[in-house]
C-alpha positions in Angstrom: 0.0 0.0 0.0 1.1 3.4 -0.8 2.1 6.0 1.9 -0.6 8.9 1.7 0.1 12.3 -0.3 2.2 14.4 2.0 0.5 18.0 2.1 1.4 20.3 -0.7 5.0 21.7 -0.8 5.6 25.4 -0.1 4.6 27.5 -2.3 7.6 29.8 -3.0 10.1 25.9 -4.2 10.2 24.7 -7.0 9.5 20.8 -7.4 12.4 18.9 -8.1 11.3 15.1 -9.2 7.4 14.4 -11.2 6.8 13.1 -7.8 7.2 16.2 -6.0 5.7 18.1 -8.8 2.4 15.7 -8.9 2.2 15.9 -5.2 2.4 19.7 -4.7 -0.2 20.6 -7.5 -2.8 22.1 -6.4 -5.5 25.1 -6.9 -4.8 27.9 -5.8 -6.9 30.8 -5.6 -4.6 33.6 -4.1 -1.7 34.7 -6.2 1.4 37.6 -5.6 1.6 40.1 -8.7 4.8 39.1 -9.6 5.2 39.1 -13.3 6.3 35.5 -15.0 8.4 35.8 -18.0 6.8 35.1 -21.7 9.9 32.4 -21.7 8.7 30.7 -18.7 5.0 30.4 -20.0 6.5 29.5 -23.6 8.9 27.0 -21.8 6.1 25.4 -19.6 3.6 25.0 -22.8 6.1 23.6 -25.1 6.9 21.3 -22.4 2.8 20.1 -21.7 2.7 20.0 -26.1 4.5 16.6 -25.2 0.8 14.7 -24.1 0.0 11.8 -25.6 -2.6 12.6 -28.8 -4.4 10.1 -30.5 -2.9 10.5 -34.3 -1.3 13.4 -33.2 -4.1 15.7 -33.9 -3.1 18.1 -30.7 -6.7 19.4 -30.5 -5.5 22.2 -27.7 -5.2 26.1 -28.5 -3.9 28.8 -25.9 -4.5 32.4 -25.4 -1.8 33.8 -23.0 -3.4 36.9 -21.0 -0.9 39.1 -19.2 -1.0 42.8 -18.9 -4.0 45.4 -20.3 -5.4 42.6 -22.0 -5.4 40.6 -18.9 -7.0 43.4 -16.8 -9.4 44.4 -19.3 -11.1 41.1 -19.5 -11.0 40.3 -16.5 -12.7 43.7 -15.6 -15.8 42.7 -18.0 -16.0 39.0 -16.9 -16.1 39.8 -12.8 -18.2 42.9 -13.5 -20.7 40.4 -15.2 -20.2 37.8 -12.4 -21.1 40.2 -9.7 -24.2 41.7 -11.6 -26.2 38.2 -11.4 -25.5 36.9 -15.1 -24.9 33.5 -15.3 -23.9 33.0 -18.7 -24.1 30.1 -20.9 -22.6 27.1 -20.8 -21.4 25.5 -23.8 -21.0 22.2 -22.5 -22.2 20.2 -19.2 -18.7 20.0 -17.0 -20.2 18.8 -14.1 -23.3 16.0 -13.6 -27.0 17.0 -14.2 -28.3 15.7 -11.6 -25.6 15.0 -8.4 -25.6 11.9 -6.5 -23.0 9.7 -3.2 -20.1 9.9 -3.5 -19.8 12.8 -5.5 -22.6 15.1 -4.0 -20.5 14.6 -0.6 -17.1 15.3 -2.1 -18.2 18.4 -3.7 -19.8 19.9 -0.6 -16.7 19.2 1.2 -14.3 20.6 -0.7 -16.9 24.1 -0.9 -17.0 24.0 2.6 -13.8 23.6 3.4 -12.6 26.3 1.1 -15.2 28.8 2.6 -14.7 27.4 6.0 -11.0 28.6 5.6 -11.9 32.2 4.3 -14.6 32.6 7.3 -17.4 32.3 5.0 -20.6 31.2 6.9 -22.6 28.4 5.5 -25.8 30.5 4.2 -23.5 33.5 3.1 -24.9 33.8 0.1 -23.2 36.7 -0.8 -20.3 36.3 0.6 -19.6 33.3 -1.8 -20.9 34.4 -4.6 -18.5 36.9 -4.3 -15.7 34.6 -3.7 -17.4 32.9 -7.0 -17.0 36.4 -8.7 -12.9 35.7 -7.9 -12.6 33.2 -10.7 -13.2 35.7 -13.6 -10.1 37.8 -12.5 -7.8 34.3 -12.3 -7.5 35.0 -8.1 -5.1 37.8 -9.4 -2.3 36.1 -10.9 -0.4 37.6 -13.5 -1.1 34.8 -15.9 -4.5 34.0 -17.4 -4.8 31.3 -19.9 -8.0 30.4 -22.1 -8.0 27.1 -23.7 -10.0 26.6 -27.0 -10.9 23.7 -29.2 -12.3 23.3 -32.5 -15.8 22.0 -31.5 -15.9 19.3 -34.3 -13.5 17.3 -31.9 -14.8 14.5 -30.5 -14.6 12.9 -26.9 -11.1 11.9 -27.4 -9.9 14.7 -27.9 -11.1 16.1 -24.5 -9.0 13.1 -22.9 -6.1 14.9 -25.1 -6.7 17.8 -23.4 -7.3 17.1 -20.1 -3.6 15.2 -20.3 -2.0 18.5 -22.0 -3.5 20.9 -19.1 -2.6 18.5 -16.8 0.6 18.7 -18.3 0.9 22.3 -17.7 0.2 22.4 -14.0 2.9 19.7 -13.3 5.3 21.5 -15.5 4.4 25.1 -13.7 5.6 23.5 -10.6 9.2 22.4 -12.1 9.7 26.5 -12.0 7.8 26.9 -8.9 4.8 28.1 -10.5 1.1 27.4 -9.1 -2.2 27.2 -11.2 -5.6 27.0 -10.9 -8.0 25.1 -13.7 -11.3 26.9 -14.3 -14.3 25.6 -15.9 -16.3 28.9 -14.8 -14.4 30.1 -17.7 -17.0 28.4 -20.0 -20.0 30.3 -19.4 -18.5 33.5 -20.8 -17.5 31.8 -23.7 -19.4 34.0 -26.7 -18.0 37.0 -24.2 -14.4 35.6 -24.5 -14.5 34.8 -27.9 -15.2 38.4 -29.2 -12.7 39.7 -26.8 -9.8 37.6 -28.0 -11.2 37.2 -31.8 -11.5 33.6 -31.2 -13.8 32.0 -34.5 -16.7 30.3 -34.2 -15.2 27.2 -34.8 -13.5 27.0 -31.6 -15.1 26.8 -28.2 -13.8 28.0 -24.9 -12.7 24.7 -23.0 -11.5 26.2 -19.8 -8.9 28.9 -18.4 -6.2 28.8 -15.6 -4.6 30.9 -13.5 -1.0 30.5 -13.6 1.6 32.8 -11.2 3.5 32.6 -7.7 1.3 31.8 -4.8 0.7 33.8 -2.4 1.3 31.3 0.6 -0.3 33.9 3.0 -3.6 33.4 1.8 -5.8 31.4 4.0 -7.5 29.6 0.9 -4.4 28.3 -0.1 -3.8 26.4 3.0 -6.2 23.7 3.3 -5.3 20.3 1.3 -8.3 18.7 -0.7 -8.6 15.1 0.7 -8.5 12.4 -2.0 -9.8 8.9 -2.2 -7.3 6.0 -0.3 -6.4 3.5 -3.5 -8.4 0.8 -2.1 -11.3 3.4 -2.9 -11.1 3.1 -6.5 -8.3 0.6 -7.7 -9.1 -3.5 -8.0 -5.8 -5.5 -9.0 -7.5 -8.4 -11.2 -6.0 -11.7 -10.1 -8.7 -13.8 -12.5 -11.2 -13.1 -14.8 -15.1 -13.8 -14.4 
């Protein structure tokens, strides 16, 4: 049996080994200003372009935020956020209808992250506002918008799943956090006229990328996760 994860590793060190890299990813949803270099982000995504792609199609597109452009979207999206407009969402990310274990794992990780920000349970606006927090990527310097051409089909989002997956471990090899966002995806028509993006293309998801600020309270708690007997079975004979 494995040992369990060890919590994540400080924010401000850069993982050495995959190990240390996989073990320290996590979401983080406070980040410092300080700017990352275009090399860095074109290192880190040359570096996830290595995922495995059935036929090597490479479905995956990036827009790389930083700066006015950065701000000025980000200004539109929270402002829209805040004002009660929910969007649309181009695709279903999470179940229509929730149901054990999931339902209990998803309250759980809510409540603990609003637990560790002081947010009440029935603080409606208080989390909505915390909500809100996603459309400005938690302040990091970095925001990324993912796109796809929608003709893809469901192998494709396996391919993409493995490249952004690829980017968060890689963003820890220079000590870099990142945060994944699907909240992204109801402002795609929004985004997509912002950035020029065709109608081809959909928005997939975005992600915060930048130097965590390890004094945030919200980016102290550690998600809990499934022991292996949970959800592996080693086959000794077949049925």
């Amino acid at each position: 049996m494995n040992a369990p994860l060890s919590p994540p590793a400080a924010a401000d060190r850069a993982a050495t080994t995959a190990e240390e890299a996989i073990r320290s990813r996590r979401s983080v949803r406070a980040f410092l200003p300080t700017p990352v270099e275009d090399a860095t982000i074109a290192r880190i995504l040359e570096l996830a372009a290595r995922a495995p792609s059935g036929t090597n199609i490479q479905p995956w597109r990036v827009q790389v935020l930083r700066g006015e452009p950065l701000a000025v979207l980000t200004r539109e999206l929270h402002a829209l956020s805040l004002a009660g407009d929910p969007g649309t969402e181009e695709f279903a990310y999470y179940p229509r209808r929730w149901r054990e274990p999931y339902l209990s794992r998803r309250r759980k990780v809510g409540w603990d992250l609003y637990g560790s920000l002081g947010i009440a349970k029935g603080d409606t606006e208080r989390m909505r506002r915390q909500h809100a927090r996603n459309f400005l990527f938690f302040d990091a310097p970095v925001g990324l918008i993912f796109t796809m051409d929608r003709d893809m089909e469901r192998g494709s989002w396996l391919d993409y799943g493995m490249f952004l997956q690829n980017i968060m471990i890689a963003a820890r090899g220079f000590g870099l956090d990142t945060c994944p966002q699907a909240a992204f995806n109801a402002y795609g028509a929004v985004i997509a006229k912002r950035l020029a993006i065709p109608e081809t293309r959909m928005i997939v998801c975005g992600m915060a990328l930048g130097y965590a600020d390890a004094a945030a309270p919200e980016n102290r708690f550690d998600t809990e996760r499934e022991p292996l007997e949970g959800f592996v079975r080693f086959v000794d004979a077949l049925a």
